[in-house]
C-alpha positions in Angstrom: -39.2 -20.8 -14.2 -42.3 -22.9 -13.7 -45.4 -20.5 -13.7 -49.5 -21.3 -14.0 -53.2 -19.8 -12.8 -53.1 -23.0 -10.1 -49.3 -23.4 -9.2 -48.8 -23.9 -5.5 -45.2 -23.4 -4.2 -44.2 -25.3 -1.3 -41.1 -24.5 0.8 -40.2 -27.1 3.2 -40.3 -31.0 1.7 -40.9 -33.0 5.6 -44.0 -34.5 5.9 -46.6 -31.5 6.3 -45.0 -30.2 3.2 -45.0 -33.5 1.0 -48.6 -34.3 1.8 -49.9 -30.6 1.3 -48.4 -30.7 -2.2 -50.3 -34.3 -2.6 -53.6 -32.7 -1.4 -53.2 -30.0 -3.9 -51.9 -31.6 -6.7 -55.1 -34.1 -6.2 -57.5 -31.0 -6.6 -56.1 -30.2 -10.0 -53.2 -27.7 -8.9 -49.8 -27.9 -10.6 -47.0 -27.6 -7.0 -43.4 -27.4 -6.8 -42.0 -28.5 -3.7 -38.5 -26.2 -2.9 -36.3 -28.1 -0.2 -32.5 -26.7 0.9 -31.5 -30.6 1.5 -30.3 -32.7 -0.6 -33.3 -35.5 0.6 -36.8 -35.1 1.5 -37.5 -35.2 5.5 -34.4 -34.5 6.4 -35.2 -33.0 9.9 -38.2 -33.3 12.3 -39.9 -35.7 10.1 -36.6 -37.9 9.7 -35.8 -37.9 13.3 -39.2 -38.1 15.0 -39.9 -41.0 17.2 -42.2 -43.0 14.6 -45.2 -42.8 16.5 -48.6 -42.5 15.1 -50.5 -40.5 18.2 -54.3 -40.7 19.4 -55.3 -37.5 20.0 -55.5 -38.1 23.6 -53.3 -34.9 25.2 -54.5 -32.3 23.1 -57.2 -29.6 24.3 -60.9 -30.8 22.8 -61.7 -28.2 20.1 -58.2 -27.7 19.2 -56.5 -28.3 16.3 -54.4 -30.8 17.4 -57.2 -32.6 18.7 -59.3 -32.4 15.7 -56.6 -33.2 12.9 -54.6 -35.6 15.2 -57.8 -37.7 15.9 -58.6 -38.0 11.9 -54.6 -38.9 11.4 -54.6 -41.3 13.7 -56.8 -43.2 10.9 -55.7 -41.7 7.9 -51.6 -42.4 8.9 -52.5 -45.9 8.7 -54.7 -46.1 6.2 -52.0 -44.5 3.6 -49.3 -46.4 5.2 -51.6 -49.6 4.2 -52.6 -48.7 1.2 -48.7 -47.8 0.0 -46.7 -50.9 1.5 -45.3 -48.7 4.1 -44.3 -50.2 7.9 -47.0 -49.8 10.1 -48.0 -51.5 13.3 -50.9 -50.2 15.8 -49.3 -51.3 19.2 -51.9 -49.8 21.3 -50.1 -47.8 24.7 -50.5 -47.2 28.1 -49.9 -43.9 29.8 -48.6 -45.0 33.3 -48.9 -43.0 36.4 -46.6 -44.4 39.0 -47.5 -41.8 42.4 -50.1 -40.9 43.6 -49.5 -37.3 42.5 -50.3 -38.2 39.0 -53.4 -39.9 39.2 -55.7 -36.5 38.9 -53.7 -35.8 35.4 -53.9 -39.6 34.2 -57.7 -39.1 34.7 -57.7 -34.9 33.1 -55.7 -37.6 30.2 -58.6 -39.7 30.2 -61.8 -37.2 30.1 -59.4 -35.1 27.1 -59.2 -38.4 25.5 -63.0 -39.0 25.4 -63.9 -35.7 24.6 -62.0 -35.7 21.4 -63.0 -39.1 20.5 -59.8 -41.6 21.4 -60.7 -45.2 22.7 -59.1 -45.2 25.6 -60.2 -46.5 29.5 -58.3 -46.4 33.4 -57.1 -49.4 33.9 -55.7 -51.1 36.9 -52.3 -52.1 37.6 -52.9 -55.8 37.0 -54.6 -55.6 33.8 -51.7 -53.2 32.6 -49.0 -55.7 33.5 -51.6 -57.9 31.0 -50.4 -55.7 28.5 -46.7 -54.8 29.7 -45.8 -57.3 32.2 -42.8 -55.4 33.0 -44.4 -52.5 33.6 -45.2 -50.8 37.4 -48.0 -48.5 37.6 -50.7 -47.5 40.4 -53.2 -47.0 37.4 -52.5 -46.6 33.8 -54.3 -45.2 30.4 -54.9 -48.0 27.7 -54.8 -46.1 24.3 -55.8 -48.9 21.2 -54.8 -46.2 18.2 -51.8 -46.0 19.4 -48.9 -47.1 16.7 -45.8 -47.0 15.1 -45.2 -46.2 11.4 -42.0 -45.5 9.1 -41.9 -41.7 8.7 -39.6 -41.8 5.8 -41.2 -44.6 3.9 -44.5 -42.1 4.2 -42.2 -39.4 2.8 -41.0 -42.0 0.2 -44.6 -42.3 -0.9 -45.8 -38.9 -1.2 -43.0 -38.3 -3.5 -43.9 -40.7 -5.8 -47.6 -40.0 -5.7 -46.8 -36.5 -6.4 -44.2 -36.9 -9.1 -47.0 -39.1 -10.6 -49.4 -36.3 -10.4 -46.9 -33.8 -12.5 -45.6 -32.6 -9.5 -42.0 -31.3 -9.1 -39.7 -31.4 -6.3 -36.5 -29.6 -6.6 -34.0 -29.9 -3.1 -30.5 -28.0 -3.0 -33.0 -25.3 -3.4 -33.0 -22.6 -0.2 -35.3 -20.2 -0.5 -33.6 -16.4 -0.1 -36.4 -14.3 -1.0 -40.3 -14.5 -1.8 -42.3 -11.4 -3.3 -46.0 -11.5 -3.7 -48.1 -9.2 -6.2 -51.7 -8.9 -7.7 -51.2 -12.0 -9.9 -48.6 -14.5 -8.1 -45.6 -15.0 -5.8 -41.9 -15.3 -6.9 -39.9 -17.2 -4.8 -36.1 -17.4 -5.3 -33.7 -19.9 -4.6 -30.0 -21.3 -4.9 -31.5 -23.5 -7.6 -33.4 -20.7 -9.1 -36.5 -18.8 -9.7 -40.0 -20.0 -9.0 -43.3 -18.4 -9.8 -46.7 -19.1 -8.8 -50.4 -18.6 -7.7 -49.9 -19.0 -4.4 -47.2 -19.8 -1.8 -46.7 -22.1 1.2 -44.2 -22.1 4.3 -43.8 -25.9 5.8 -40.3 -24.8 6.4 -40.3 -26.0 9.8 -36.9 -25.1 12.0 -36.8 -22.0 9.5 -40.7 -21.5 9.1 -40.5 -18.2 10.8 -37.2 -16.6 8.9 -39.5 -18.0 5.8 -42.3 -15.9 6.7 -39.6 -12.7 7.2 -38.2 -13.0 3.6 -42.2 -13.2 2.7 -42.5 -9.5 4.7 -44.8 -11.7 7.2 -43.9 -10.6 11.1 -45.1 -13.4 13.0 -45.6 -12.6 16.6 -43.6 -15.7 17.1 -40.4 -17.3 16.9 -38.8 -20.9 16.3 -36.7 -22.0 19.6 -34.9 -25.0 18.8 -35.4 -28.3 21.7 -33.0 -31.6 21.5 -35.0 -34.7 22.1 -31.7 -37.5 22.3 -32.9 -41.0 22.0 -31.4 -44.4 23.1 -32.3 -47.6 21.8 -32.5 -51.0 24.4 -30.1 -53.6 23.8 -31.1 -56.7 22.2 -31.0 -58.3 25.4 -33.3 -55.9 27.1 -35.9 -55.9 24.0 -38.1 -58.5 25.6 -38.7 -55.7 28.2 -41.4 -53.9 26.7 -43.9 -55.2 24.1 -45.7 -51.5 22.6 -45.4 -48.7 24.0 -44.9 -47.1 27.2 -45.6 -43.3 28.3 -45.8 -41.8 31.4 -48.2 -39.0 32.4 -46.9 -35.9 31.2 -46.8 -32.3 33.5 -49.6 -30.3 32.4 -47.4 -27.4 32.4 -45.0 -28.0 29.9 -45.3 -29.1 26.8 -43.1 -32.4 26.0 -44.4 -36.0 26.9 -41.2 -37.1 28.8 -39.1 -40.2 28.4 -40.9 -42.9 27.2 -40.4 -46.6 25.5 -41.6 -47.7 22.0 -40.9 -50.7 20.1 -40.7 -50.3 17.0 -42.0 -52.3 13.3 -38.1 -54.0 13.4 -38.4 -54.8 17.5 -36.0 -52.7 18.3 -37.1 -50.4 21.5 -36.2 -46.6 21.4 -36.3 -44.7 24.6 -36.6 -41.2 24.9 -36.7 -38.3 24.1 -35.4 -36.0 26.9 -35.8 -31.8 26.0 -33.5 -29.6 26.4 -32.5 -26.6 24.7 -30.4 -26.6 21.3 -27.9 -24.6 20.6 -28.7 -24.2 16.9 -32.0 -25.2 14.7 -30.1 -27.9 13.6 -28.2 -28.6 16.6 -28.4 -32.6 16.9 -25.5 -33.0 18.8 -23.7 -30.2 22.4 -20.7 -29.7 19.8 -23.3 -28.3 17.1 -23.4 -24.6 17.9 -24.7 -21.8 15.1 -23.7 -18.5 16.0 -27.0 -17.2 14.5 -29.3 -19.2 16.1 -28.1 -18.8 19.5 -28.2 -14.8 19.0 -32.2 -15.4 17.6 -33.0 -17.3 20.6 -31.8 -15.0 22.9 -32.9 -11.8 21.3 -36.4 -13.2 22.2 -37.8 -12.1 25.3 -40.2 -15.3 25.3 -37.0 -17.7 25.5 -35.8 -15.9 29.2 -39.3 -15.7 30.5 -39.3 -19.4 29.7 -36.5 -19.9 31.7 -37.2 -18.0 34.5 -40.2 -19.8 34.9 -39.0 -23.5 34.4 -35.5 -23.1 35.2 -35.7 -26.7 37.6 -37.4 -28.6 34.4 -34.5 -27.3 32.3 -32.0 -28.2 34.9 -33.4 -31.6 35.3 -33.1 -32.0 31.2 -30.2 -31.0 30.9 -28.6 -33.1 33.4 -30.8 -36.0 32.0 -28.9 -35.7 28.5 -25.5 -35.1 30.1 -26.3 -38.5 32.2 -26.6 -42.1 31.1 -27.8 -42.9 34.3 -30.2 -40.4 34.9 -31.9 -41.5 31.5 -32.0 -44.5 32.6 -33.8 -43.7 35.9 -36.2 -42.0 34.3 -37.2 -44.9 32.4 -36.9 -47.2 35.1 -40.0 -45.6 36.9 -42.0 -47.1 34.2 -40.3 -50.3 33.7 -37.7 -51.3 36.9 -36.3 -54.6 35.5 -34.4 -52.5 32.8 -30.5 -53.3 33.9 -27.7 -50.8 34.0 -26.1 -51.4 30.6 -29.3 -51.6 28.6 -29.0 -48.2 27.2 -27.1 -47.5 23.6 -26.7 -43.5 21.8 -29.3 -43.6 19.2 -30.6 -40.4 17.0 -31.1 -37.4 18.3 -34.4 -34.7 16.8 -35.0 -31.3 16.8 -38.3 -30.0 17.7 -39.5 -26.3 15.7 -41.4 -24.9 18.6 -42.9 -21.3 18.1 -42.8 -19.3 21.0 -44.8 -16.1 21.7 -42.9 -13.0 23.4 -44.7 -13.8 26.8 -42.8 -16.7 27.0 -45.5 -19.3 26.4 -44.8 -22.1 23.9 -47.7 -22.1 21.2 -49.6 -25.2 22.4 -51.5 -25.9 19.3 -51.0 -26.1 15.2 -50.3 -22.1 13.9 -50.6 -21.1 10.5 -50.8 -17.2 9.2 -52.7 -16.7 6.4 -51.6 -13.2 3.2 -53.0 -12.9 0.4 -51.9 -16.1 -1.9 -49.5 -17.1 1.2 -49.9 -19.9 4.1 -47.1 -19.9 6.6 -47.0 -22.8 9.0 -45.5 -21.3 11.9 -45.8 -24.3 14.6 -46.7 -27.5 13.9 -44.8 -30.5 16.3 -46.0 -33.6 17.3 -48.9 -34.8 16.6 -47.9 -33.1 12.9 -46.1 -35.8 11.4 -49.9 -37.8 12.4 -52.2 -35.5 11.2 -50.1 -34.3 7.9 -52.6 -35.7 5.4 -55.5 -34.2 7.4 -53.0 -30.6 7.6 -52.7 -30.9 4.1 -56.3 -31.1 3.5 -57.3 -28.0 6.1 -54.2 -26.2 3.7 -55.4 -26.8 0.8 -59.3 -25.9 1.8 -57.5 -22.7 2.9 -55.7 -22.3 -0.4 -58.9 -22.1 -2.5 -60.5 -20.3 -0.5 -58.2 -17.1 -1.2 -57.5 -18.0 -4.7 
């Protein structure tokens, strides 16, 4: 039983979790890092589409704006500095009807506003970029890149196991009970006892903050994102990266194209609705998880209000060639047998009762807790600067 005046422990070893020990084991702080895996980032972090993101979608003054601007420089600056895979690609957002062009240009003023280099460009000078590309106008992004998740992940755990740190997986947390000097935290792998306590579990981030006697106002709905990779043949197609202009009202960017540090080009990911936190796959189906999902009277609201996005998802994953024409409004010349299965992620996305999908980064603060209750993309970007805002928190309720 580890124990100590300044001993953080850290449920949940994905990126946020990894790089909040780092931050606190840099100020001093002795951390243990508790993972049910049997490897580090072995969900949303492991299965994420590699990109390192701007800044450019999320409200100005939010936290996603704030701490995915700073990540977009930090990312690479660790990724540098540690030998990891890194490549700033730059991206264009693509509009393709007329219909999008106010949203491209909402994309454009958000992206000034919180600090992004980006400019509307015409569709000639974007075929400079992506000569395969068919727009009517189109967002060049420069911060815009691609780095290896995992290798990150790789890193941190070395840099904290150089600091003193431990990191203990096979270890699923059961129960945590706070007092006047520490917080106990058990496990299949034991008993752990410290100062304070922190809840990067992700997928289970909310069931975490039950067993803490937290009762978030919120609850984890599971969303697929499948991804395909392009053929070798069809690489060629599409030099960087290639997004097109998201609907304001919902929260997922759509199908888009990124090549990646090895050249190979994944396309996706769709959304649709899983039927278990770790559902990766139709045929993966928890009992448990389907029951929490539909206990919450966000998850029907949801549906009542997007039921023709759903629908259109749905039948996106169920069909190759509806995938495909998706991504052929950004990039027609893709042919017909272009697309090969790939990974598929699972996105933790908190949703409130009302039915509305918490749009920004959500922690809940107890005394010596910190529950991360929603934290998606731009996450696995801004995790260094998410570690920092944790560990400011942390000291301020030691």
């Amino acid at each position: 039983m580890a124990q100590g005046p300044n001993h953080a422990v850290i449920a949940g070893a994905g990126i946020v979790g990894l790089a909040t020990a780092l931050e606190l084991a840099r100020r001093g702080n002795r951390v243990t890092v508790l993972d049910k895996e049997s490897s580090v980032a072995a969900h949303q972090t492991g299965n994420n589409s590699g990109v390192i993101h701007s800044g450019l979608y999320y409200t100005p003054g939010s936290l996603k704006a704030a701490l995915g601007a700073a990540g977009a420089s930090s990312m690479r600056g660790f990724a540098e500095t540690h030998g990891v895979d890194v490549r700033i690609t730059g991206k264009l957002v693509v509009a393709t009807r007329e219909s999008q062009l106010p949203a491209l240009k909402e994309l454009l003023r958000r992206g000034m506003e919180n600090g992004v280099p980006c400019r509307l460009i015409g569709p000639e000078e974007a075929r400079g970029y992506e000569p395969n590309v068919q727009s009517l106008a189109a967002l060049r992004v420069e911060s815009t890149g691609i780095v290896d998740y995992r290798g990150v992940c790789a890193a941190l755990v070395r840099l904290i196991r150089e600091a003193g740190g431990e990191i203990h997986l096979n270890a699923e947390v059961s129960a945590v009970h706070s007092d006047a000097c520490g917080v106990t935290v058990e496990t299949d792998a034991g008993t752990f006892r410290g100062h304070q306590f922190v809840n990067c579990a992700g997928l289970h981030s909310d069931r975490v903050a039950r067993l803490a006697g937290i009762r978030p106002d919120v609850r984890i709905i599971p969303f697929r994102g499948e991804y395909f990779e392009l053929t070798p043949q069809a690489q060629h197609l599409v030099n960087g990266l290639i997004y097109p202009v998201p609907d304001p009202a919902f929260p997922f960017l759509g199908v888009h194209l990124t090549k990646m540090t090895t050249g190979s080009v994944h396309a996706g990911p769709n959304a649709v609705f899983a039927l278990a936190r770790e559902g990766y796959t139709w045929l993966t189906v928890n009992p448990r998880d389907v029951l929490d999902s539909a206990a919450w009277p966000g998850l029907w609201k949801l549906g009542a209000k997007f039921w023709r996005v759903g629908l259109s998802e749905t039948t996106r994953s169920l069909s190759r060639k509806r995938f495909l024409a998706g991504l052929r409004e950004l990039v027609p010349a893709l042919p017909d047998d272009c697309l090969v299965p790939a990974h598929a992620g699972v996105r933790a996305q908190a949703m409130r009762r009302d039915g509305t999908l918490v749009d920004d980064f959500l922690y809940e603060r107890a005394p010596r807790q910190i529950h991360v209750l929603n934290a998606p993309s731009p996450a696995a970007t801004a995790a260094l600067e998410i570690g920092r805002l944790i560990a400011n928190e942390l000291t301020g309720i030691q």
